[in-house]
C-alpha positions in Angstrom: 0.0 0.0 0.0 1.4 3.5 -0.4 0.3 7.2 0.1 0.5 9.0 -3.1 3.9 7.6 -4.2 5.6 6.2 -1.0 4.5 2.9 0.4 3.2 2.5 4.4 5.4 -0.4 4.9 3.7 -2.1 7.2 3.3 -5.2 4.8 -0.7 -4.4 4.8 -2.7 -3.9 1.7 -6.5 -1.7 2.0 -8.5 -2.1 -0.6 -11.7 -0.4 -0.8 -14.7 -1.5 -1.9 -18.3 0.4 -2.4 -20.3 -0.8 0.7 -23.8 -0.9 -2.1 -22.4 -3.4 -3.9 -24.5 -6.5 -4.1 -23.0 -8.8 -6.6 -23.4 -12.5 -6.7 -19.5 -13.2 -6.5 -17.0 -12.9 -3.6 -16.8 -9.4 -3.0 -20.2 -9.5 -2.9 -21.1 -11.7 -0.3 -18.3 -10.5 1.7 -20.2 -7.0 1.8 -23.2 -8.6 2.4 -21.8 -10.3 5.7 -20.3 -6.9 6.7 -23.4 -5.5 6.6 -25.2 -8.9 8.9 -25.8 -8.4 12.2 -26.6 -12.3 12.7 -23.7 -14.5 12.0 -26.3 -17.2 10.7 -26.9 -15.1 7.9 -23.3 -14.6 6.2 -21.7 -17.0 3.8 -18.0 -17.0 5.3 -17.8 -18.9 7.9 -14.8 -17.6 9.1 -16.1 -14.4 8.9 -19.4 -15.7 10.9 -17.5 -17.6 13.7 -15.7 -14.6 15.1 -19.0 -12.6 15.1 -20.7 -15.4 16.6 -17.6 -15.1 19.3 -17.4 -11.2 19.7 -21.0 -11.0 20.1 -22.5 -14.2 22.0 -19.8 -14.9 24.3 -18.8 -13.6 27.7 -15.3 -13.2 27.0 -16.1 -11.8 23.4 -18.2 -9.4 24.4 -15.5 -8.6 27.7 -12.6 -8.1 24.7 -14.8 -6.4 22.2 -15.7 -3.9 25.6 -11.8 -3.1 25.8 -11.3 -2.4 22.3 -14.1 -0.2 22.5 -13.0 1.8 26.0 -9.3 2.0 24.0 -10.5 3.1 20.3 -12.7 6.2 22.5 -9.5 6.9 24.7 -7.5 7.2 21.7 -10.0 9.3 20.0 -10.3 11.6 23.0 -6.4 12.3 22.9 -6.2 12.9 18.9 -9.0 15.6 19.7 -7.2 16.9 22.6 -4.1 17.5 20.9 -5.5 19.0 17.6 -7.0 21.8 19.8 -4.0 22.7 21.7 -2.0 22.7 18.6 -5.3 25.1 17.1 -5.2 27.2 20.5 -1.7 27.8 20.1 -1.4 28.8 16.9 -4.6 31.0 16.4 -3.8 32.7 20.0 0.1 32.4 20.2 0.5 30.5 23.5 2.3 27.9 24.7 0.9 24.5 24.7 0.8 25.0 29.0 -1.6 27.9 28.3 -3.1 26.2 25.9 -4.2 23.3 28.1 -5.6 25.3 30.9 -7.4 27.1 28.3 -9.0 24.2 27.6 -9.5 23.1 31.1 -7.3 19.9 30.6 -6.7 18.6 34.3 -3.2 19.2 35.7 -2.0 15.7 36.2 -2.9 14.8 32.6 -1.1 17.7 30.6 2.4 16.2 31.0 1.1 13.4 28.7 0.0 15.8 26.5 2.8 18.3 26.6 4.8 15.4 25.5 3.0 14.5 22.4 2.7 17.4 21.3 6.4 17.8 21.1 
């Protein structure tokens, strides 16, 4: 995979494909099991048996939970940071100013202090 001309090099191909399509051939019924919300209704079974897992077991459900709490974190600090970088630039502060600007609590602004760096 590469952006514009210089490959990711993380040995990972994307390849996207238009969520509408409902074609009788592979790529087909793998977007129609994306779009299943009961794994007895999708055609790959290997597909089927890790929704059946992430959603109708204990333990699924517990992991899928985490992945959740972690993808939201994550999301929270990407957020976090693109407005201290905005606050500092549009009112020329530092990235300490910044932060109480946007009422960040104390003990978490070293972590952000040193990401932004």
């Amino acid at each position: 995979m590469s952006h514009g001309n210089a490959p990711f090099g993380d040995g990972q191909e994307i390849i996207y494909v238009n969520g509408e399509y409902k074609g009788d051939d592979p790529i087909g019924r793998l977007v129609h099991d994306m779009w299943c919300k009961n794994a007895d209704d999708m055609y790959y079974p290997e597909l089927a048996e890790k929704v059946r897992y992430y959603k109708s077991t204990e333990k699924g459900r517990a992991e899928m939970s985490e992945w959740e709490k972690k993808f939201h974190n994550e999301g929270i600090v990407e957020e976090r940071l693109r407005a201290i970088k905005s606050i500092m630039e549009s009112l020329n502060v530092t990235a300490q100013r910044a932060m109480e600007i946007l009422k960040i609590p104390a003990e978490e602004q070293q972590k952000y202090a040193t990401l932004i760096l």
